[in-house]
Structures are given as structure tokens and as C-alpha cells.
C-alpha positions as CSV (number, residue, x, y, z in Angstrom):
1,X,-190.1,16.8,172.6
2,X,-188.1,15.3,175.5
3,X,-191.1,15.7,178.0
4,X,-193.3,13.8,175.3
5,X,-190.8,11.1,175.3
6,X,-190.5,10.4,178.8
7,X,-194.6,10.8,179.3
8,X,-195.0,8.0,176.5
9,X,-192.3,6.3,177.8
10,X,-193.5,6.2,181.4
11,X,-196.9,5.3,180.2
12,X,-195.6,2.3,178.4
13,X,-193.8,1.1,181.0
14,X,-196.8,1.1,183.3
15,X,-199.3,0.0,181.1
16,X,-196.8,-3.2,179.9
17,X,-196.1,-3.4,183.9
18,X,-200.0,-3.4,184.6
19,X,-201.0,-5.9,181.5
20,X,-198.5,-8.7,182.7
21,X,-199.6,-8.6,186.4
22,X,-203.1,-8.7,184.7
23,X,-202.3,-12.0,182.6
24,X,-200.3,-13.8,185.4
25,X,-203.9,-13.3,187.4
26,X,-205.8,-15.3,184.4
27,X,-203.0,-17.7,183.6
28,X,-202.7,-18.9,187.5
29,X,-201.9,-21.7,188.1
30,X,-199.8,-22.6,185.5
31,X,-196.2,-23.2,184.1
32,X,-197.8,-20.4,181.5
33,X,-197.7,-18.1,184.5
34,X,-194.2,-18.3,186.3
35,X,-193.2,-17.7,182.5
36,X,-194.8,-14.5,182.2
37,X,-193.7,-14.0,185.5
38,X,-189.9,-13.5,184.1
39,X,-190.5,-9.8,183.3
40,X,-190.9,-8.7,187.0
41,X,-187.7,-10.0,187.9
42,X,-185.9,-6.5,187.9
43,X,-188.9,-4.6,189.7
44,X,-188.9,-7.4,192.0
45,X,-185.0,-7.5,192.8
46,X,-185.3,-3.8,193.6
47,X,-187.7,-4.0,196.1
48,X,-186.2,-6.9,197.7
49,X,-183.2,-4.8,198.2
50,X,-185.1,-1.9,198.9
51,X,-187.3,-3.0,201.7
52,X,-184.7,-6.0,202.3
53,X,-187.4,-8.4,203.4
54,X,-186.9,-11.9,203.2
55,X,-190.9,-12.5,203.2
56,X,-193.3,-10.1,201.6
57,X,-192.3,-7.8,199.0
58,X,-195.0,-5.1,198.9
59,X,-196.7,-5.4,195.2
60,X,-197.1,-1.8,194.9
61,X,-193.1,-1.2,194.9
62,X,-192.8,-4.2,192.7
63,X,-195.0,-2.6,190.6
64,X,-193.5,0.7,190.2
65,X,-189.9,-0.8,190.7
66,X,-191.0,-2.5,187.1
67,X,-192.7,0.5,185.7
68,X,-190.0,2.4,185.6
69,X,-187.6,-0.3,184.4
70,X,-189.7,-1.1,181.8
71,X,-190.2,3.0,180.9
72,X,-186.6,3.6,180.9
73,X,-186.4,0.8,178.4
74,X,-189.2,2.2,176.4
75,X,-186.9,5.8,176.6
76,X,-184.3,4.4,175.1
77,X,-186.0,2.9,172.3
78,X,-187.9,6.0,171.4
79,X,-184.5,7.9,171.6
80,X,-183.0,5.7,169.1
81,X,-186.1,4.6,166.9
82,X,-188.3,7.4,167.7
83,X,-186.0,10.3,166.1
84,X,-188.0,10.6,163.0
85,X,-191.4,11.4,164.9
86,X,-193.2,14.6,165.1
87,X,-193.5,16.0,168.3
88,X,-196.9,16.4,167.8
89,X,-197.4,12.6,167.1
90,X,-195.5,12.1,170.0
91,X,-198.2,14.2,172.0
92,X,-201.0,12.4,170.3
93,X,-199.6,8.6,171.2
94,X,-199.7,10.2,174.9
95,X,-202.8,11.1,175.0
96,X,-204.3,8.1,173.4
97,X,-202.8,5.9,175.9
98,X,-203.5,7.5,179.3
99,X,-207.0,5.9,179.5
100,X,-205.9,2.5,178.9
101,X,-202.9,2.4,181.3
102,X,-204.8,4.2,183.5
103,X,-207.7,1.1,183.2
104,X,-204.7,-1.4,183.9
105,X,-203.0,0.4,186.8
106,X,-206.1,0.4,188.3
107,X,-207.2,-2.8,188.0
108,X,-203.9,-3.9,189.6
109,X,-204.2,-1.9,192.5
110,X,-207.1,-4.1,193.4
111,X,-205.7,-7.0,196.0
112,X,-207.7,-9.6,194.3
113,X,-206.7,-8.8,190.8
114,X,-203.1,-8.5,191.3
115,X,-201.0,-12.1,191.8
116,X,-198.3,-10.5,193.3
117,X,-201.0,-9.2,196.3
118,X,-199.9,-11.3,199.6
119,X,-202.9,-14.0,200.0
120,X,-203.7,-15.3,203.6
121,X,-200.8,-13.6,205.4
122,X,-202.5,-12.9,208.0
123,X,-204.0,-16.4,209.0
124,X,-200.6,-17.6,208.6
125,X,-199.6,-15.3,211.1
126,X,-201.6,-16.3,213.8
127,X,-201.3,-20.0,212.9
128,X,-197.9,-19.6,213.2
129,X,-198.3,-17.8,217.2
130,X,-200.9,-20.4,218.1
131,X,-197.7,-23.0,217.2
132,X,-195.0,-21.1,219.2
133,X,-197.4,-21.0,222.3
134,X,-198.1,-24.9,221.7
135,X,-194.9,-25.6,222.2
136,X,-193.3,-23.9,225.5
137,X,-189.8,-24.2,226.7
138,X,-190.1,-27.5,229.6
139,X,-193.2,-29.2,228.7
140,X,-192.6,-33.1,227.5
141,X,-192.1,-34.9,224.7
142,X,-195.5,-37.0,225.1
143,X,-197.0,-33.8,225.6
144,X,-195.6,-32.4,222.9
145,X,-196.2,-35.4,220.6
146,X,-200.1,-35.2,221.7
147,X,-199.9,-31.6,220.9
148,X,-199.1,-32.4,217.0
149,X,-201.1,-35.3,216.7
150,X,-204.5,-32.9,218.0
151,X,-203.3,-30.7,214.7
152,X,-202.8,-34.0,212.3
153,X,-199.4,-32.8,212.0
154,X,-197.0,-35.5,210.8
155,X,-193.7,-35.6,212.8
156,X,-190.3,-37.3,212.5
157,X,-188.1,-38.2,215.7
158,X,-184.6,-38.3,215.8
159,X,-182.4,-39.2,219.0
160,X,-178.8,-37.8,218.4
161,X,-175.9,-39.6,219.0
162,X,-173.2,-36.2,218.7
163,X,-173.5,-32.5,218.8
164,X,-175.3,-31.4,215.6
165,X,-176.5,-28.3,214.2
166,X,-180.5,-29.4,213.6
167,X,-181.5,-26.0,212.0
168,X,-179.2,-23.2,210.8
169,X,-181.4,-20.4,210.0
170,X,-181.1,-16.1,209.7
171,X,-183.2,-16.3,212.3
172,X,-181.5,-18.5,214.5
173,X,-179.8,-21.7,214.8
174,X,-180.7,-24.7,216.9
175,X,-177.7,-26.8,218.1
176,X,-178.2,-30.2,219.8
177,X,-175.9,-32.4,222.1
178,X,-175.1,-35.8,221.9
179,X,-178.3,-37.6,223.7
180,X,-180.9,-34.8,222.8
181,X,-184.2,-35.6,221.2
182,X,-185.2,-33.6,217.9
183,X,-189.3,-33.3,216.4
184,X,-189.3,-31.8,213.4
185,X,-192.3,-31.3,211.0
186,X,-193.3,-29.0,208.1
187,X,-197.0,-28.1,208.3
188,X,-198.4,-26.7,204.6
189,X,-200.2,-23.5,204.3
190,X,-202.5,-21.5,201.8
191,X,-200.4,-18.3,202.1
192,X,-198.7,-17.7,199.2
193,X,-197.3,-14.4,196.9
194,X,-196.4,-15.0,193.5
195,X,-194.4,-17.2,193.0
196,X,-193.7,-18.6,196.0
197,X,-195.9,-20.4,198.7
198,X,-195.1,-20.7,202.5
199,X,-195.2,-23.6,205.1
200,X,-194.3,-23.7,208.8
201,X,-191.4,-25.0,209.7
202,X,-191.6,-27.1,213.3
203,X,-188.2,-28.5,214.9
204,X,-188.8,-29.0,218.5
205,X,-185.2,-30.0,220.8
206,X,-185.5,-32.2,223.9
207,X,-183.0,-32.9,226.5
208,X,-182.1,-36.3,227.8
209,X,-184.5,-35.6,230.2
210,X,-187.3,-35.1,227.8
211,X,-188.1,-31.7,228.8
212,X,-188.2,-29.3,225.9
213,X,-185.3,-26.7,225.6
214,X,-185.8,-24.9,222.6
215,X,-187.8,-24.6,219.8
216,X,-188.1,-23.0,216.3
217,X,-191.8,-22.4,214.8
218,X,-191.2,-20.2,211.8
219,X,-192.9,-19.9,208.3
220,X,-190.5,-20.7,205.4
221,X,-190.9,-19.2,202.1
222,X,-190.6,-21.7,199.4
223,X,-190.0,-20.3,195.8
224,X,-189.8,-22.3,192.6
């Protein structure tokens, strides 16, 4: 009876798994959508902490992460509602419902049918190379300026009158001196997995003698 439970219940929390992904795909874009997005959380926390990532959390580990919250959940409730039921009904609700979880976990194995799939990743990589190759320790600021404007990037310019920190992130952290010339810019991009979207982030540090001496061109995740 116990290995009926946990097959029913591992079904069900696959198949409830599968049909959310499946109606965050048809409900996108939409407030509707980061709702029903609220039942991945705990799938989604454990593969953060599993891969510990602070970009792309692979959907197929989000996936099962959430299948097997969601059939532990389902275990319990049979254990506790489900004490009544015949093993052999048990057996039977299996059966019935390996075809259509097996439909749903399939369809969101397919990249294009499952939100959480990472979308234009890889063009965001290379932009973001082409950007950090633009931009080379020494070259000048009028260079540098010409650079953006070829790229319609819009810019902001700040001269610094004391030692600041200008960018303070995992990655690094840029600190500039009294004098020193900061470009900064955020350029957006189509890249995106559910929820959350990504631009580049541009900040560019001159010296007093306009000569570039360091530079951050990163992609920043940006969640809801």
C-alpha cells in the first residue's frame, strides 16, 4: 500500500509541477503569470542553493526540485486523508494518471514550452564580450564616448570630487579617487528566465588623465 502511495504521490506532484510551468507559458506576459509563478518558489530556492548560481537556474532541477516538494505534500495528504482507500484503488488512480503526467512532463521538457527555459542567453553572452573588448584598460574618454554613441547607448558622466565606491558588486568593486571620471550606462536586453529579465550593466572609470583604468561590463539580473 505504501509503494502505491508514494507512486500516486510522486505522479501528482509532477503532473501539478508540469501543468503550472504549462499555464505560466500561456498566461505570459502577465501579472496572471508571476502569480502562478508562487508555487515554484520552493523548487526554485533549492536549486538556487544547490547549484548556487546567481544567474541561471537550470529548469530541469527547478522542475524536479518542485516535483518532489509538491509529491511529498501530496504523501502526506494521502497518509492522512487517504487511510480509508483500497489498495487496489490506490493502484488504479496510478495507473490512470501515468499518461497524462507523462504528456505534461514532456511537454515541459521542450525549451520553448517551458517559461522557466533560459531565452537568449547566449546572445547576451557575446554581447556582453563584444562590450568588455570595447572598452580596454587606457583608451580615452572621447574614444570611449564614441564607442557608446556607435551602440546608441545612453551614458551619464560624473567627475568625482572624493574617493567613492562607484560599483560594489560579488563580482568586484570599483573604487574611484577624488578627480576620476565615471561613465556608467545600463543597456537593456531580451534575455530573460522566468521571472526575471537581464540588462548590462556599463560603468567605465577614468583617471584625471582621461585614460581608462578600469571597467565593469557585466549582465545584471533584474527580478520583480
Amino acid at each position: 500500500m505504501t509503494n502505491r502511495k508514494v507512486a500516486v504521490a510522486v505522479l501528482c506532484g509532477a503532473g501539478f509541477t508540469a501543468l503550472v510551468l504549462l499555464l505560466i507559458k500561456l498566461s505570459s506576459p502577465s501579472v496572471f503569470a508571476l502569480l502562478l509563478g508562487l508555487p515554484l518558489l520552493p523548487g526554485g530556492a533549492i536549486a538556487h542553493f544547490l547549484v548556487k548560481s546567481q544567474e541561471i537556474d537550470p529548469p530541469l532541477l527547478v522542475l524536479a526540485a518542485n516535483a518532489i516538494v509538491y509529491a511529498a505534500i501530496a504523501y502526506a495528504a494521502l497518509c492522512i486523508f487517504g487511510g480509508g482507500v483500497a489498495a487496489e484503488k490506490m493502484r488504479s488512480l496510478a495507473i490512470k494518471l501515468v499518461f497524462p503526467v507523462a504528456i505534461l512532463v514532456g511537454l515541459v521538457c521542450v525549451p520553448v514550452l517551458n517559461p522557466l527555459w533560459p531565452r537568449g542567453v547566449m546572445e547576451l553572452t557575446q554581447q556582453e564580450k563584444d562590450l568588455q573588448d570595447a572598452f580596454p584598460l587606457g583608451m580615452g574618454v572621447d574614444e570611449a564616448r564614441t564607442v557608446l554613441r556607435s551602440k546608441a547607448i545612453r551614458f551619464q558622466e560624473q567627475t568625482m570630487s572624493s574617493g567613492t565606491v562607484v560599483a560594489n558588486r560579488p563580482d568586484k568593486s570599483i573604487r574611484a579617487a577624488a578627480g576620476d571620471r565615471v561613465i556608467s550606462a545600463r543597456l537593456e536586453t531580451q534575455a530573460s528566465q522566468f521571472p526575471c529579465g537581464y540588462d548590462i550593466e556599463i560603468i567605465l572609470l577614468f583617471g584625471p588623465d582621461e585614460k581608462l583604468k578600469d571597467q565593469r561590463v557585466r549582465r545584471l539580473r533584474l527580478c520583480p
